[in-house]
PDB file as gemmi writes it, atoms N, CA and C in Angstrom:
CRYST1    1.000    1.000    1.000  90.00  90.00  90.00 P 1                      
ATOM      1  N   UNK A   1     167.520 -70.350-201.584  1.00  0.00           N  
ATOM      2  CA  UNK A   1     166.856 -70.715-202.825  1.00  0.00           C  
ATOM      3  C   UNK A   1     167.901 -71.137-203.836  1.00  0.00           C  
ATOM      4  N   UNK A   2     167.441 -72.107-204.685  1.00  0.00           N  
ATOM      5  CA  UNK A   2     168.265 -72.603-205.760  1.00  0.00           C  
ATOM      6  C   UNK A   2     167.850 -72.227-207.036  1.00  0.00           C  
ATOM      7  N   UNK A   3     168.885 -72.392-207.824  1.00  0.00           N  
ATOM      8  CA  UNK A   3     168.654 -71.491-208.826  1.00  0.00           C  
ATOM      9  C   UNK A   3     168.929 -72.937-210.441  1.00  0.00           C  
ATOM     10  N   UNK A   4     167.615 -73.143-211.321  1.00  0.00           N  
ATOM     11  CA  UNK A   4     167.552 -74.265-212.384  1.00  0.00           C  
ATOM     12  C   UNK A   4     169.104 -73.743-213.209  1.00  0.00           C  
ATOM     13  N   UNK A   5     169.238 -74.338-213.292  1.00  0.00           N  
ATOM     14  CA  UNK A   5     170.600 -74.882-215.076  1.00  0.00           C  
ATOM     15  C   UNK A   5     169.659 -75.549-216.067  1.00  0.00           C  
ATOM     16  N   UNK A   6     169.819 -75.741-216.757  1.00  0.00           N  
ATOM     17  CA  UNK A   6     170.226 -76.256-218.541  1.00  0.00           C  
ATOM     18  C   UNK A   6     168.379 -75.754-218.733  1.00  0.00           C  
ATOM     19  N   UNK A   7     168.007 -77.301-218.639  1.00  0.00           N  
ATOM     20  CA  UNK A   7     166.507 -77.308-219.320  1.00  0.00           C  
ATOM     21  C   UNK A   7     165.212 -76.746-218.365  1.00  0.00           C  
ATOM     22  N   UNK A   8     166.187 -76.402-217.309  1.00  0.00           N  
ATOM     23  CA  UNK A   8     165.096 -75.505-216.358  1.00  0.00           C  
ATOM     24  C   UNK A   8     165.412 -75.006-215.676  1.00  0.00           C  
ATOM     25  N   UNK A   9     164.264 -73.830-215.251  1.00  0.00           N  
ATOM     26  CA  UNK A   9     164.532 -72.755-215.347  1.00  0.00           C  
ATOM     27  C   UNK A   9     164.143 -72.494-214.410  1.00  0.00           C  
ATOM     28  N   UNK A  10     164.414 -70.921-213.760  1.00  0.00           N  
ATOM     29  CA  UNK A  10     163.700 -70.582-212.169  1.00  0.00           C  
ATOM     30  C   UNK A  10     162.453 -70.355-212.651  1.00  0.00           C  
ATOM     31  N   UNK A  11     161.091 -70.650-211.829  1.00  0.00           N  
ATOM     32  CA  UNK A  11     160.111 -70.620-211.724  1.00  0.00           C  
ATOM     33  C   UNK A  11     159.422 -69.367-211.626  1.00  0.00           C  
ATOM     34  N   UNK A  12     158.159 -68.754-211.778  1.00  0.00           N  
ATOM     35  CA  UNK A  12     157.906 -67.609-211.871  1.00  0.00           C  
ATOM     36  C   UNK A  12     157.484 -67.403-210.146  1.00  0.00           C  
ATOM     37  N   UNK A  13     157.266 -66.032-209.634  1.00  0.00           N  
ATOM     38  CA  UNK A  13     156.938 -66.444-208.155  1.00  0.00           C  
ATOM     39  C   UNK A  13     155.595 -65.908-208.340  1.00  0.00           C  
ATOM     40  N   UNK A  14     155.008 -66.407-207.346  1.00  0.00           N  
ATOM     41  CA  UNK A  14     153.665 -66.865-207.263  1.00  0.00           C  
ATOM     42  C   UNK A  14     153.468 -65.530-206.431  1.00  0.00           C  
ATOM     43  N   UNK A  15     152.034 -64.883-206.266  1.00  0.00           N  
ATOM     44  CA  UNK A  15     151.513 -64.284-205.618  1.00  0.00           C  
ATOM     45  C   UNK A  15     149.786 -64.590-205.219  1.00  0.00           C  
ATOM     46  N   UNK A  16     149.651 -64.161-203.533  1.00  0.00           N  
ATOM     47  CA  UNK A  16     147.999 -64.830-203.369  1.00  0.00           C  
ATOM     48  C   UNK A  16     147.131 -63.665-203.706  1.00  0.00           C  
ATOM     49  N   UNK A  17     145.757 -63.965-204.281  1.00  0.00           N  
ATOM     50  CA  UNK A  17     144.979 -62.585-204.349  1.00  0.00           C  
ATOM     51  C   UNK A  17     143.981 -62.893-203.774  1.00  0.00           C  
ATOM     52  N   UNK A  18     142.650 -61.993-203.759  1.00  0.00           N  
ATOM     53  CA  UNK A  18     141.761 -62.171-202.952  1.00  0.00           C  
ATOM     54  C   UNK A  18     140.704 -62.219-204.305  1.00  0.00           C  
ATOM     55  N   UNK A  19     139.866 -63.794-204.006  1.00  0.00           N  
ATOM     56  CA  UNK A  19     138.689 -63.536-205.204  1.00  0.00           C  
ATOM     57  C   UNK A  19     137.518 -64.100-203.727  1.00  0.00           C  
ATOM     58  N   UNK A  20     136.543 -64.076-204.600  1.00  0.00           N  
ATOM     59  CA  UNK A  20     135.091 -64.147-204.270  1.00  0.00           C  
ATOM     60  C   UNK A  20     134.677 -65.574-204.817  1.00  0.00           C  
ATOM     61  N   UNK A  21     134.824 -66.999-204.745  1.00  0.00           N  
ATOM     62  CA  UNK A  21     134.809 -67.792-205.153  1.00  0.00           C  
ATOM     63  C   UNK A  21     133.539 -68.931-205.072  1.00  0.00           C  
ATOM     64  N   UNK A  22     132.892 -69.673-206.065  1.00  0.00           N  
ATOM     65  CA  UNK A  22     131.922 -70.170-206.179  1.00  0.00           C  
ATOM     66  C   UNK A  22     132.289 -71.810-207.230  1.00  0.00           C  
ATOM     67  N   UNK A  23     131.892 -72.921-206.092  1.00  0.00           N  
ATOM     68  CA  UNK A  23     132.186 -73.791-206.957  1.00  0.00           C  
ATOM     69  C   UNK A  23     131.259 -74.950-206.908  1.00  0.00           C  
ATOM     70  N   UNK A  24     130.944 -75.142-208.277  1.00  0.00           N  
ATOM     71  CA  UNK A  24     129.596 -75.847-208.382  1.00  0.00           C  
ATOM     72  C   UNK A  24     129.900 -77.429-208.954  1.00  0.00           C  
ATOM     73  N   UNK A  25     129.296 -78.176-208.362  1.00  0.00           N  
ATOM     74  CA  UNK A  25     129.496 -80.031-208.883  1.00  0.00           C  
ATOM     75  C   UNK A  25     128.134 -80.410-209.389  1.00  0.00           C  
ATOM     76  N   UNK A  26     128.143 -80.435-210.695  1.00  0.00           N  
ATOM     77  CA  UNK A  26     126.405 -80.792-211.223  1.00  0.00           C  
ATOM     78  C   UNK A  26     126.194 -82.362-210.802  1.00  0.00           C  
ATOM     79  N   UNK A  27     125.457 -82.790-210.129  1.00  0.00           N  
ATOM     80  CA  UNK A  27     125.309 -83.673-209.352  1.00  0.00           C  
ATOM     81  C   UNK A  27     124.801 -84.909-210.945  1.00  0.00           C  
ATOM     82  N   UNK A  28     124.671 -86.091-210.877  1.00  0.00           N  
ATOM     83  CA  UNK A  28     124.376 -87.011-211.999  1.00  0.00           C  
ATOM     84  C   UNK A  28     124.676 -86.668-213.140  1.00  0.00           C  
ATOM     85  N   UNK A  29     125.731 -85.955-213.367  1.00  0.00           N  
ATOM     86  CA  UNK A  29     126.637 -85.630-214.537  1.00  0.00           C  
ATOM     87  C   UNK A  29     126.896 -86.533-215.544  1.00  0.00           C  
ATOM     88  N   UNK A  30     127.124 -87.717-215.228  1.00  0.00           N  
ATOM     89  CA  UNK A  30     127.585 -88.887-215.511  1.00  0.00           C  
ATOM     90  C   UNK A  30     126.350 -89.241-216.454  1.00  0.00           C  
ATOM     91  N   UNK A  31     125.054 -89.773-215.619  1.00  0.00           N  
ATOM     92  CA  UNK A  31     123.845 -89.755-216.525  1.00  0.00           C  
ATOM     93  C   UNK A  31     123.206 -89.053-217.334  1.00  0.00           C  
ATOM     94  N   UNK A  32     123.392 -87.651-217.120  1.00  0.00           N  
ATOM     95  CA  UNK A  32     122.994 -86.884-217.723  1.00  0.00           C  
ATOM     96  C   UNK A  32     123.626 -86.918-219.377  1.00  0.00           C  
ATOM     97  N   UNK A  33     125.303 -87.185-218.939  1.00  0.00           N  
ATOM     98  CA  UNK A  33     126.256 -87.553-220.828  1.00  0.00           C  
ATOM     99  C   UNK A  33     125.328 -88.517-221.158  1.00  0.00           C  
ATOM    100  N   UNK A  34     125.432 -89.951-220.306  1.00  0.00           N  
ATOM    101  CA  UNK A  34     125.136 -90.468-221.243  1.00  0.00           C  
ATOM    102  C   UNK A  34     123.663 -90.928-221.731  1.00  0.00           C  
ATOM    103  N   UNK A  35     122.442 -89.981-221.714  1.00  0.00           N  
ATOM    104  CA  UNK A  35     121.514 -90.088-221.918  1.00  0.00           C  
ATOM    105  C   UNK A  35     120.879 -88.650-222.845  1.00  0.00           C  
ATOM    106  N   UNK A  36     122.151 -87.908-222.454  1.00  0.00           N  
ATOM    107  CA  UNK A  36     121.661 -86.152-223.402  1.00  0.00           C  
ATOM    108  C   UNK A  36     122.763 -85.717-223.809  1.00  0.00           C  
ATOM    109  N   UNK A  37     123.731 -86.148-224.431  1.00  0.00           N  
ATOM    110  CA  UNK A  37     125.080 -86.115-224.593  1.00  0.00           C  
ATOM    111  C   UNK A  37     124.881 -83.961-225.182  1.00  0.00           C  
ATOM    112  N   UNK A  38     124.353 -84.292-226.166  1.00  0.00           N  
ATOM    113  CA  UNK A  38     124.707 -82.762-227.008  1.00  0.00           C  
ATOM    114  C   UNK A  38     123.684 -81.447-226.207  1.00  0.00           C  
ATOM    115  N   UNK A  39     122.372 -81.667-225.605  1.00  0.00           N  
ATOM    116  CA  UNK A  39     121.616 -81.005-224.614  1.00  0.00           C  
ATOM    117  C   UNK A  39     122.501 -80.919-223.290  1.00  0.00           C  
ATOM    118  N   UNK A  40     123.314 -81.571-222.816  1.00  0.00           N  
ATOM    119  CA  UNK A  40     123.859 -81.441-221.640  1.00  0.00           C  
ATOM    120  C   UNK A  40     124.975 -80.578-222.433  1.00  0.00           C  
ATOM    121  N   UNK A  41     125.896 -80.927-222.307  1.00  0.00           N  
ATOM    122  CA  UNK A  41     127.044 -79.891-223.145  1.00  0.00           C  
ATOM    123  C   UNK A  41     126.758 -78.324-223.307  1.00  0.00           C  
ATOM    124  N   UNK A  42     125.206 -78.339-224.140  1.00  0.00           N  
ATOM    125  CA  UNK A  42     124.948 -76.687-224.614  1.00  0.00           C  
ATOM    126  C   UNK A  42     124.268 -76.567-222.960  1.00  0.00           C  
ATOM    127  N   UNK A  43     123.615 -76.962-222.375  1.00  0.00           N  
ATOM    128  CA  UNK A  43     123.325 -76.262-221.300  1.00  0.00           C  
ATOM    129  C   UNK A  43     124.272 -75.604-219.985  1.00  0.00           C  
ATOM    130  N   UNK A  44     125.631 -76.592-220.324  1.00  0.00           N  
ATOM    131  CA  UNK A  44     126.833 -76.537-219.256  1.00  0.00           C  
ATOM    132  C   UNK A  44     126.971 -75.056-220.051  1.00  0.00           C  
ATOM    133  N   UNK A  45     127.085 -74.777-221.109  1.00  0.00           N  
ATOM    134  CA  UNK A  45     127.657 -73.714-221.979  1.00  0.00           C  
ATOM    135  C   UNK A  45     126.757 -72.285-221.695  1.00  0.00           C  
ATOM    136  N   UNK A  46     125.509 -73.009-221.708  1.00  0.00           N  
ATOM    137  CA  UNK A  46     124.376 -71.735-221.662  1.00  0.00           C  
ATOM    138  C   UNK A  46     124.455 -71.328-219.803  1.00  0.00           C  
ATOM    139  N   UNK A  47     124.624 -72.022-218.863  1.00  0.00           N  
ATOM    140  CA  UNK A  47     125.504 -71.986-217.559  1.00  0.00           C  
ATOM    141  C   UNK A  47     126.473 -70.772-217.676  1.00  0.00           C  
ATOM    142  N   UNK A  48     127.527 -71.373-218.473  1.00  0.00           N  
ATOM    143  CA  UNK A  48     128.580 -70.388-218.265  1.00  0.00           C  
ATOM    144  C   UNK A  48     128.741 -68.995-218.959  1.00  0.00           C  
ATOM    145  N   UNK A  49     127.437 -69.083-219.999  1.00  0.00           N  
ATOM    146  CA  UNK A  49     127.595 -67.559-220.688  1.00  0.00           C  
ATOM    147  C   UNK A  49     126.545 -66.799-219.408  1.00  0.00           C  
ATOM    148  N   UNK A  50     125.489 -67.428-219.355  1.00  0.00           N  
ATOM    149  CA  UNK A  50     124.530 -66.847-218.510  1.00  0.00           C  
ATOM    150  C   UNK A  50     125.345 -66.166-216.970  1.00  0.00           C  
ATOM    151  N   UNK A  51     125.825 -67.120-216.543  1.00  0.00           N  
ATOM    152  CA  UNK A  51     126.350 -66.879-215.459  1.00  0.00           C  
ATOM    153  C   UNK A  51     127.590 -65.386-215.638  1.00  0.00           C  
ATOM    154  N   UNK A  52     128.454 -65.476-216.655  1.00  0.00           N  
ATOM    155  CA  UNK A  52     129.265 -64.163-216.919  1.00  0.00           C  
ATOM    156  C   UNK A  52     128.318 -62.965-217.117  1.00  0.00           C  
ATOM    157  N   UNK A  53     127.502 -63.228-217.888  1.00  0.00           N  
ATOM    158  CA  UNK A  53     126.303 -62.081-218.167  1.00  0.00           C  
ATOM    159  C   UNK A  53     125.916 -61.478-216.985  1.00  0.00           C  
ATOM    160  N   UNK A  54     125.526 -62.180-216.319  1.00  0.00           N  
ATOM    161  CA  UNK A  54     124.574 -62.100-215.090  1.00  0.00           C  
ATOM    162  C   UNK A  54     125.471 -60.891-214.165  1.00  0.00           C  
ATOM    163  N   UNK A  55     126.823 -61.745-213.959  1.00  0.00           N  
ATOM    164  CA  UNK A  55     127.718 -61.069-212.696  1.00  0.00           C  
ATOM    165  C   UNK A  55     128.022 -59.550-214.127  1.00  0.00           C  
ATOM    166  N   UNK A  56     128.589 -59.724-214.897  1.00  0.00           N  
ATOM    167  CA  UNK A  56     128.475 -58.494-215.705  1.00  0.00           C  
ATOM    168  C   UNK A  56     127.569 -57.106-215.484  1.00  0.00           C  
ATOM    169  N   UNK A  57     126.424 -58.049-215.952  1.00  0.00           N  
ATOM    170  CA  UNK A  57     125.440 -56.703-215.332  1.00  0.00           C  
ATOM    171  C   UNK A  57     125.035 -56.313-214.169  1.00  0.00           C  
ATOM    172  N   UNK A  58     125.437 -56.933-212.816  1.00  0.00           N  
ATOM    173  CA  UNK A  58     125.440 -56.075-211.439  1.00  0.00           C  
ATOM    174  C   UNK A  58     125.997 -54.674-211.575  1.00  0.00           C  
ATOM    175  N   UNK A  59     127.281 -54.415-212.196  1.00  0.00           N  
ATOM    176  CA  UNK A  59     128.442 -53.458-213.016  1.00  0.00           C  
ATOM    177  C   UNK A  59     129.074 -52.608-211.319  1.00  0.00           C  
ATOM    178  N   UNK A  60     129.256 -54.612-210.821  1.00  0.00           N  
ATOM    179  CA  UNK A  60     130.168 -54.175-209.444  1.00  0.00           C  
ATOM    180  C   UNK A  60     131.509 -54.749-210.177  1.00  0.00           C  
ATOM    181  N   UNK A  61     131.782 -55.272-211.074  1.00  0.00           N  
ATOM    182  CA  UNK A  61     133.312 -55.862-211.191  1.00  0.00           C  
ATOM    183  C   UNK A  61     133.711 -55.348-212.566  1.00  0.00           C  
ATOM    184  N   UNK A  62     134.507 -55.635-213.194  1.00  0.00           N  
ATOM    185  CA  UNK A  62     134.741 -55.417-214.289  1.00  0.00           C  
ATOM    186  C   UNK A  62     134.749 -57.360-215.279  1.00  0.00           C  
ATOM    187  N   UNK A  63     135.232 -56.982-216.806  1.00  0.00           N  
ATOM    188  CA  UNK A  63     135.374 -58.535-217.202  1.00  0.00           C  
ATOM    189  C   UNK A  63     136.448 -58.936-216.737  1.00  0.00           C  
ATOM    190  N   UNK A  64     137.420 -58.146-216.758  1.00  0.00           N  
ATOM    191  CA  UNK A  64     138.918 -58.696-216.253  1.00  0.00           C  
ATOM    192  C   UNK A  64     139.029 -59.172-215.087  1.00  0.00           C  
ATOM    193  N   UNK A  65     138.208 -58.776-214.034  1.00  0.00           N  
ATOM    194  CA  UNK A  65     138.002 -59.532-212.852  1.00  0.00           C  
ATOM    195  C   UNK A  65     137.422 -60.855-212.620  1.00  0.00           C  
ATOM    196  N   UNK A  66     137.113 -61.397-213.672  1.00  0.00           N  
ATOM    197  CA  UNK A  66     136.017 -62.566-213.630  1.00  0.00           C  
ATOM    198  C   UNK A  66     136.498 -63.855-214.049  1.00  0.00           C  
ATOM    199  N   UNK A  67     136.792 -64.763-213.237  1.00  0.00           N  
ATOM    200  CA  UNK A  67     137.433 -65.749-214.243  1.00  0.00           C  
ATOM    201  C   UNK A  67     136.713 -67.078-214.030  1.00  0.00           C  
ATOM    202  N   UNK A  68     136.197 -67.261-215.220  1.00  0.00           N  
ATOM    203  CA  UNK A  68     135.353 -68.675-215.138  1.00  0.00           C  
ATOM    204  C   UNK A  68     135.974 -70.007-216.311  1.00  0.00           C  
ATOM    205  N   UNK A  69     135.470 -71.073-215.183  1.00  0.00           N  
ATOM    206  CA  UNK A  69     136.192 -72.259-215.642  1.00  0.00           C  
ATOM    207  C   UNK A  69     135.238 -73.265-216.238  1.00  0.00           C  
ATOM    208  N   UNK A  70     134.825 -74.195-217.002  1.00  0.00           N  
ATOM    209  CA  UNK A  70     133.941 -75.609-216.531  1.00  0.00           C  
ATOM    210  C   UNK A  70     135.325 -76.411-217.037  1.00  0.00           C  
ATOM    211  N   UNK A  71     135.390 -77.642-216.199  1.00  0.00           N  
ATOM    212  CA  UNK A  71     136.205 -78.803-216.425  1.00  0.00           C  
ATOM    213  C   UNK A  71     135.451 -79.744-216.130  1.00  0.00           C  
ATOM    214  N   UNK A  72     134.881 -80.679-216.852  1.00  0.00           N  
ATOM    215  CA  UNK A  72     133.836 -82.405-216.568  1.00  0.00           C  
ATOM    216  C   UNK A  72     132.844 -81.414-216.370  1.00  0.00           C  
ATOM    217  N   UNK A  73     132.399 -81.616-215.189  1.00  0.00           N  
ATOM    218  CA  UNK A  73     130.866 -81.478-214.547  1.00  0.00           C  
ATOM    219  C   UNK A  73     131.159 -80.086-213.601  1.00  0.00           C  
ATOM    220  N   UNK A  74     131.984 -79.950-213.225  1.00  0.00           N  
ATOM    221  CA  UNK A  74     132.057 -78.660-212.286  1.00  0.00           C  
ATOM    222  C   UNK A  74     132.865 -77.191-213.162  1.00  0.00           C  
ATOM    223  N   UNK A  75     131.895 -76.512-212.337  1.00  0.00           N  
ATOM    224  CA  UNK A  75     131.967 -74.873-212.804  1.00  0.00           C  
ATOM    225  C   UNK A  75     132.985 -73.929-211.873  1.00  0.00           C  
ATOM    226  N   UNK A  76     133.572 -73.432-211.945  1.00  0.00           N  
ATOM    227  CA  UNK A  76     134.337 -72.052-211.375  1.00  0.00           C  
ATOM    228  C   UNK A  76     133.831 -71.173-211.299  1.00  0.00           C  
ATOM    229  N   UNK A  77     134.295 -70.488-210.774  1.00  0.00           N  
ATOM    230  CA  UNK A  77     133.706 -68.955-210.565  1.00  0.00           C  
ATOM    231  C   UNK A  77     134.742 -67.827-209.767  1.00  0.00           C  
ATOM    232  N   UNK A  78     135.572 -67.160-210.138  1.00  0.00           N  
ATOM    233  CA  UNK A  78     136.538 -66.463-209.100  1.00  0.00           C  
ATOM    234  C   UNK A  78     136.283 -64.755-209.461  1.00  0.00           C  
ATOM    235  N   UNK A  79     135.564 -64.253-208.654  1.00  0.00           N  
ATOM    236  CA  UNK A  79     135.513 -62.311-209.437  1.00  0.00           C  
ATOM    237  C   UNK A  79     137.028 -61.998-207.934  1.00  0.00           C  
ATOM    238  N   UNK A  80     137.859 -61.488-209.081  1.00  0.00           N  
ATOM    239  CA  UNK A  80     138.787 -60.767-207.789  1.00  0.00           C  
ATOM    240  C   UNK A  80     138.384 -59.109-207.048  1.00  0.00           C  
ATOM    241  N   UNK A  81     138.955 -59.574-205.887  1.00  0.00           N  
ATOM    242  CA  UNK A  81     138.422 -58.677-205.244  1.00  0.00           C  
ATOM    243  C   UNK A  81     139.637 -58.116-204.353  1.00  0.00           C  
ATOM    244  N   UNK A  82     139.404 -57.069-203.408  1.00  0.00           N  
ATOM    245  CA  UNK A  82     140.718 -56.307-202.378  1.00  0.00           C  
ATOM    246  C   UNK A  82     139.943 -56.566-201.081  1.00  0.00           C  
ATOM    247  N   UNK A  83     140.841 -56.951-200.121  1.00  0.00           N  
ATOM    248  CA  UNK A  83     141.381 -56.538-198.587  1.00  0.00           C  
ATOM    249  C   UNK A  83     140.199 -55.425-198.211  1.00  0.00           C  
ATOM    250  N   UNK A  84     140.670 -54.551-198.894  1.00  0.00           N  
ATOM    251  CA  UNK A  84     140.193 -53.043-198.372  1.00  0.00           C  
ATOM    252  C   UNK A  84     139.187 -52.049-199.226  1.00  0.00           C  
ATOM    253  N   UNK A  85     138.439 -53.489-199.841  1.00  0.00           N  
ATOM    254  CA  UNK A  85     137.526 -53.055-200.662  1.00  0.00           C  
ATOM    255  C   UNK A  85     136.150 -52.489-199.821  1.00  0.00           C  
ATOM    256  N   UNK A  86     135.486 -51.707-198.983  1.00  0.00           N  
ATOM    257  CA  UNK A  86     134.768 -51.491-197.961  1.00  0.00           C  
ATOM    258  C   UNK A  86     133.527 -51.778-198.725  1.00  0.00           C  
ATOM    259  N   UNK A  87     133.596 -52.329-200.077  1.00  0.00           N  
ATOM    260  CA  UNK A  87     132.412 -52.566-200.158  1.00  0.00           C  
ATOM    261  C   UNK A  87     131.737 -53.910-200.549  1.00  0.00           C  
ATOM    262  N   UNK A  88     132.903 -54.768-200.906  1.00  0.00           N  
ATOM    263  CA  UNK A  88     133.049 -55.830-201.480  1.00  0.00           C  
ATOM    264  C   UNK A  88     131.944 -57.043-200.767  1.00  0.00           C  
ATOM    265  N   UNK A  89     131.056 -57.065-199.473  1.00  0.00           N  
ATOM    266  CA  UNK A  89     130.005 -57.623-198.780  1.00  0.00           C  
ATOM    267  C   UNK A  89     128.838 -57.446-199.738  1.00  0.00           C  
ATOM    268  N   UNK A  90     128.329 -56.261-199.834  1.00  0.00           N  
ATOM    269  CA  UNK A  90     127.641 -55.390-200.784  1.00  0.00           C  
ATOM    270  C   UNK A  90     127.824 -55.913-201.945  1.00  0.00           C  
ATOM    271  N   UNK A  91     128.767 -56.230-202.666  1.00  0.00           N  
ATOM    272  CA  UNK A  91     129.146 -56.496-204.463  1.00  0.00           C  
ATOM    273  C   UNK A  91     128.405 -57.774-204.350  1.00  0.00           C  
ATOM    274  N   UNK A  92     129.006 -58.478-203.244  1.00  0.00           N  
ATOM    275  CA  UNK A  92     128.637 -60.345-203.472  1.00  0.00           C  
ATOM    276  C   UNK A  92     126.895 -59.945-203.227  1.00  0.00           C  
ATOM    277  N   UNK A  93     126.946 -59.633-202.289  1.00  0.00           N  
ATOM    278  CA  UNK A  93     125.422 -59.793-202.098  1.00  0.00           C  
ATOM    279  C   UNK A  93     124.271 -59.208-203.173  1.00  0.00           C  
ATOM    280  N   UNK A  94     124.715 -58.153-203.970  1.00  0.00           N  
ATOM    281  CA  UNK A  94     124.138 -57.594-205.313  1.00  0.00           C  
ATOM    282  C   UNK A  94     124.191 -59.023-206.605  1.00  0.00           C  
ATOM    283  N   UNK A  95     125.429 -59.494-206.583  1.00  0.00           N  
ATOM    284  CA  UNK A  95     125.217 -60.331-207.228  1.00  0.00           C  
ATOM    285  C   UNK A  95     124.984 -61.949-207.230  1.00  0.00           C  
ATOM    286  N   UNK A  96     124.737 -62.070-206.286  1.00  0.00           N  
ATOM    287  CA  UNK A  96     123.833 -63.281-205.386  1.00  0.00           C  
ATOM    288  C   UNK A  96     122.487 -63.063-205.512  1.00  0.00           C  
ATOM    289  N   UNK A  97     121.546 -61.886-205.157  1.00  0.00           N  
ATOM    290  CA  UNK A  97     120.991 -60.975-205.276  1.00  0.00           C  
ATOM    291  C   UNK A  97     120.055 -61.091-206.342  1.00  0.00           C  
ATOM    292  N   UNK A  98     121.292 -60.618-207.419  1.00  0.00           N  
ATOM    293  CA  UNK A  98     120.662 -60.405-208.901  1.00  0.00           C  
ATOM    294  C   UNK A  98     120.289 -61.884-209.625  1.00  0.00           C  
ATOM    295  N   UNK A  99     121.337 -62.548-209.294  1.00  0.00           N  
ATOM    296  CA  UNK A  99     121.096 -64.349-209.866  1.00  0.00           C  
ATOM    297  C   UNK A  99     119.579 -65.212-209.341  1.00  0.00           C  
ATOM    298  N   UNK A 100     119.816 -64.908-207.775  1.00  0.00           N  
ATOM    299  CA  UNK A 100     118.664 -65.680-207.364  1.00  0.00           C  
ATOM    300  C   UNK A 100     117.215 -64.731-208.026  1.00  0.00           C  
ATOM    301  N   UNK A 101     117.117 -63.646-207.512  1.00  0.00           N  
ATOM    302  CA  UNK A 101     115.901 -63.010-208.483  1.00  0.00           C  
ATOM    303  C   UNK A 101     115.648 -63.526-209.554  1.00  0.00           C  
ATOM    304  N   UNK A 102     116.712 -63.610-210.312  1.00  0.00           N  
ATOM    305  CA  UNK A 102     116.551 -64.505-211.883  1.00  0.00           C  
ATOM    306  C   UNK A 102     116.071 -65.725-211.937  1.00  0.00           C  
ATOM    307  N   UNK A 103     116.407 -66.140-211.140  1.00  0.00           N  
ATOM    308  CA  UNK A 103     116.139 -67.600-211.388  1.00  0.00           C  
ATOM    309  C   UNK A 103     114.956 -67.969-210.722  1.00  0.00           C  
ATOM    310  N   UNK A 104     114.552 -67.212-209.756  1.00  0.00           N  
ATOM    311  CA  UNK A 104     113.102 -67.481-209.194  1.00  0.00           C  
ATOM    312  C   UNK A 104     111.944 -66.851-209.740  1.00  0.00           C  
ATOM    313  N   UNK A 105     112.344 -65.793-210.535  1.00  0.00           N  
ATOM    314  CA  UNK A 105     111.142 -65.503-211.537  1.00  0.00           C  
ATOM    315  C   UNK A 105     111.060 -66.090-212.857  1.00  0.00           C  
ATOM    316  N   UNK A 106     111.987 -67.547-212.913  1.00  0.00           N  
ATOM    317  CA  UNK A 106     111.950 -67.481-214.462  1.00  0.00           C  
ATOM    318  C   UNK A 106     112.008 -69.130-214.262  1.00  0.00           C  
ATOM    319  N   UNK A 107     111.337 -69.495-213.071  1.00  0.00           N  
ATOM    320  CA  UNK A 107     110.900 -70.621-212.808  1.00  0.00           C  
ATOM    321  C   UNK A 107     109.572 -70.787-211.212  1.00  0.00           C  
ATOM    322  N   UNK A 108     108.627 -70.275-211.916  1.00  0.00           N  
ATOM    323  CA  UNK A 108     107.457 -69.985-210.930  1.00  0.00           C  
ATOM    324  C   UNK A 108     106.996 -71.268-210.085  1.00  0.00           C  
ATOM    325  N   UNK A 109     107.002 -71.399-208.779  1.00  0.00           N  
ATOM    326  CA  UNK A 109     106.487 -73.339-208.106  1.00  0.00           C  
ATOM    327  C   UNK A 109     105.291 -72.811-208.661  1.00  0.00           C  
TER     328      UNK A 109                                                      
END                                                                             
């Protein structure tokens, strides 16, 4: 390994962790700006509070575990998780779980 001089510097080292990851592409994004510019925006927003809320109240993770992104049209989603968490199948599925329930009672066919 080499080691930076003057204006740079050694790099920090990286470590891998284990998250639970979910990544969403809102499909006609594009049309949607430019036909609902300020309704699209608050709904990407009402997305991403809803969605923290949601995994929040399963009260399998903590907030510090949760890290959510939107950039353009697509959403993040990473709750970290362990290796040797024996229960961590269980967590996702509670909060998979808890979302879809939501959303299917709060939009009746």
């Amino acid at each position: 390994m080499f080691r930076r001089r003057g204006l740079f510097r050694e790099l920090p080292k990286l470590k891998s962790s284990n998250h639970f990851v979910a990544y969403i592409d809102i499909l006609g994004a594009r049309k949607l700006m430019e036909q609902q510019n300020d309704k699209f925006l608050n709904d990407l927003n009402s997305i991403y509070f809803d969605t923290l809320n949601e995994v929040i109240l399963t009260n399998v993770v903590s907030n510090k575990d949760i890290y959510l992104k939107i950039f353009s049209d697509n959403i993040l989603i990473a709750i970290k998780t362990t290796k040797d968490d024996k229960n961590r199948q269980a967590k996702l599925e509670k909060i998979i779980d808890r979302k879809s329930t939501r959303l299917n009672s709060s939009h009746p066919s």
